[in-house]
ChimeraX commands (.cxc) that place a marker at each C-alpha (Angstrom):
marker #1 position 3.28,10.45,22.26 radius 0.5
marker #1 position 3.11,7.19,23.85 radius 0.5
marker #1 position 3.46,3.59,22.57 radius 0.5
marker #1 position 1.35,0.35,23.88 radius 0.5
marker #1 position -0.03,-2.82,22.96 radius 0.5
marker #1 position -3.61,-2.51,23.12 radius 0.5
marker #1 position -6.45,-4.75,21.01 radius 0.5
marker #1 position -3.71,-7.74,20.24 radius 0.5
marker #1 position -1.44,-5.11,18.19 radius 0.5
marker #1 position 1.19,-2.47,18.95 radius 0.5
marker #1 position -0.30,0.90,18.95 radius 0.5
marker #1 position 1.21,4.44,19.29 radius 0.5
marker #1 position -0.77,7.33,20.60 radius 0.5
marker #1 position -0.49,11.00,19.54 radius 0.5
marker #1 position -2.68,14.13,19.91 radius 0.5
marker #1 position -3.39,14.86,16.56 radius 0.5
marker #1 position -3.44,18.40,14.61 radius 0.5
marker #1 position -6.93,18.67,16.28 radius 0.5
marker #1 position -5.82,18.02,19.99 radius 0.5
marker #1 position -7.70,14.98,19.83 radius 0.5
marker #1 position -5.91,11.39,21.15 radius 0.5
marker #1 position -4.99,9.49,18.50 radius 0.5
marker #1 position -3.90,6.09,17.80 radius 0.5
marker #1 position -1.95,4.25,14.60 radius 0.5
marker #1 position -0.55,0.06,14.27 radius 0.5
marker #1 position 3.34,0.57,15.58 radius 0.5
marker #1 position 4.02,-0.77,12.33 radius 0.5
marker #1 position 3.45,2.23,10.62 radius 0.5
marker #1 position 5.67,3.74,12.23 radius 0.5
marker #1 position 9.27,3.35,12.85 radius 0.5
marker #1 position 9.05,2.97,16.49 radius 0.5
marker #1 position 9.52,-0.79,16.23 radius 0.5
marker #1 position 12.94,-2.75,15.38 radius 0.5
marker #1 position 12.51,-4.08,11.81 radius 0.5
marker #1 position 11.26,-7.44,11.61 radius 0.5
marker #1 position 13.72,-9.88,11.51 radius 0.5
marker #1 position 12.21,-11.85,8.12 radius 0.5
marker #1 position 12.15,-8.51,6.57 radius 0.5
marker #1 position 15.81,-7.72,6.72 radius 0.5
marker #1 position 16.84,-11.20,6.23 radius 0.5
marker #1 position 14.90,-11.23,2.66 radius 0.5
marker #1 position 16.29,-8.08,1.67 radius 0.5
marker #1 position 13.13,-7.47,-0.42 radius 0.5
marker #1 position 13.20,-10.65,-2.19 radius 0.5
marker #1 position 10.35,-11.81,-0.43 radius 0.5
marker #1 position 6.83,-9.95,-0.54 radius 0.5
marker #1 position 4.87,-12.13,1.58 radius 0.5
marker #1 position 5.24,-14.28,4.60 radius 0.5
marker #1 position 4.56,-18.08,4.47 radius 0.5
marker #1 position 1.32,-17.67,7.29 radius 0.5
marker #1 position 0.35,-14.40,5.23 radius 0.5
marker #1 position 0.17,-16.51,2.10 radius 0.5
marker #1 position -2.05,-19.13,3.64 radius 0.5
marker #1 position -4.31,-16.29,4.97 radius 0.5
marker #1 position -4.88,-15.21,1.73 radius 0.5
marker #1 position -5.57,-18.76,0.25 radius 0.5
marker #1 position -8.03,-19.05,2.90 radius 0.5
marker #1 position -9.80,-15.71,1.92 radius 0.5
marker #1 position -10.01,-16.05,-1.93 radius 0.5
marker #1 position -10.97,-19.36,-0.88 radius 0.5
marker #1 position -13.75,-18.13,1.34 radius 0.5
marker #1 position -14.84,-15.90,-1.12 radius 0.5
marker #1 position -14.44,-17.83,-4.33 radius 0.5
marker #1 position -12.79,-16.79,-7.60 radius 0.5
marker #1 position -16.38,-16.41,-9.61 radius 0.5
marker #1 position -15.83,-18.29,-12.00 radius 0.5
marker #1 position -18.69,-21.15,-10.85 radius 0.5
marker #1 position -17.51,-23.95,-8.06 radius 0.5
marker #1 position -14.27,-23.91,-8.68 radius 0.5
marker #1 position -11.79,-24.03,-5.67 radius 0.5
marker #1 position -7.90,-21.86,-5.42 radius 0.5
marker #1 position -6.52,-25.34,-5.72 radius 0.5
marker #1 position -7.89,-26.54,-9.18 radius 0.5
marker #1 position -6.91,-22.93,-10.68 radius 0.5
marker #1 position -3.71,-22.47,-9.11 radius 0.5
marker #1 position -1.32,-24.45,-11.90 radius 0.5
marker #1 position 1.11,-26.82,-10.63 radius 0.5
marker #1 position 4.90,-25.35,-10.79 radius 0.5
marker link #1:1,2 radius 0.2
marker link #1:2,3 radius 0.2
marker link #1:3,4 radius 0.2
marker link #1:4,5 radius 0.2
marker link #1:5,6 radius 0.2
marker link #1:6,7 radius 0.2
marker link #1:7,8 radius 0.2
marker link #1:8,9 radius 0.2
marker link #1:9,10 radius 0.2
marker link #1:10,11 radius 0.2
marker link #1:11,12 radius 0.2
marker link #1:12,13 radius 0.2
marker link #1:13,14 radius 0.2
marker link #1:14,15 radius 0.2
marker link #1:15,16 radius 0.2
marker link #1:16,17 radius 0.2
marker link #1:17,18 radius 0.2
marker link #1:18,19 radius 0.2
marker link #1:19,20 radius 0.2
marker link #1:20,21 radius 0.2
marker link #1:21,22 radius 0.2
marker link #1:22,23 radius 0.2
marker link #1:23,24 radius 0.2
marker link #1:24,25 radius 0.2
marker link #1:25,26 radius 0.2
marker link #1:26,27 radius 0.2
marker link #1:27,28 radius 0.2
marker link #1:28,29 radius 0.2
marker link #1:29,30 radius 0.2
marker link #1:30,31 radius 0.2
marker link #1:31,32 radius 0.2
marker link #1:32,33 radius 0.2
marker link #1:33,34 radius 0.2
marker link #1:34,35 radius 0.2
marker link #1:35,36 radius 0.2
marker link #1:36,37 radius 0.2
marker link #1:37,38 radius 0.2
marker link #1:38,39 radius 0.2
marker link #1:39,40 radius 0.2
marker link #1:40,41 radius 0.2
marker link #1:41,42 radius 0.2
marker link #1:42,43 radius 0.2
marker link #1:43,44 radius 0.2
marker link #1:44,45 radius 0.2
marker link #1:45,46 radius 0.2
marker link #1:46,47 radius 0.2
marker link #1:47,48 radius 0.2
marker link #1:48,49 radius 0.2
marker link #1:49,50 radius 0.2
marker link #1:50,51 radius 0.2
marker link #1:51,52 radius 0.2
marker link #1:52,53 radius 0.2
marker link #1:53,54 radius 0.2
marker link #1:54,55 radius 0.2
marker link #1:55,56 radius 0.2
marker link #1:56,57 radius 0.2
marker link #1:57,58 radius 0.2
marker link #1:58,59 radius 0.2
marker link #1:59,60 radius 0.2
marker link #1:60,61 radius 0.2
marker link #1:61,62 radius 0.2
marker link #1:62,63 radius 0.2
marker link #1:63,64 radius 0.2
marker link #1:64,65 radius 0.2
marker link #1:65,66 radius 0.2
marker link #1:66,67 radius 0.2
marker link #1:67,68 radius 0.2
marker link #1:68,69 radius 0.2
marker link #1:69,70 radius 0.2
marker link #1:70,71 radius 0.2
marker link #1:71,72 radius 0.2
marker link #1:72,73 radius 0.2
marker link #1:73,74 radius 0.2
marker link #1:74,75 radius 0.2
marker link #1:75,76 radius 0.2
marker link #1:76,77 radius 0.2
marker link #1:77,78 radius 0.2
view
């Protein structure tokens, strides 16, 4: 087993049950320290701020089919 950071991610290598070379995202593993915003929430917090906007900018890129209608004028005001 071996860990690098190949493809612009953290990746740990493994021969798998076949023999073959094998490789997973570090973060599905425990190899890495736990991310700092994850302890500090303490599970109160699901989703990061820039995760958030990513996902505004996906539903946004592929609408909410319900005609022209944007995230922004469905999303109610809080």
């Amino acid at each position: 087993m071996t860990y690098r950071h190949n493809w612009g991610e953290d990746r740990v290598y493994f021969h798998n049950a076949e023999g073959r070379w094998s490789s997973i995202p570090a973060a599905w593993t425990t190899v890495l320290a736990e991310d700092p915003f994850v302890t500090v929430a303490a599970g109160r917090c699901l989703f990061r701020y820039e995760e958030l906007l990513q996902l505004v900018d996906l539903v946004a890129r592929l609408g909410c089919g319900h005609g022209q209608r944007g995230v922004k004028e469905t999303t109610p005001l809080l």
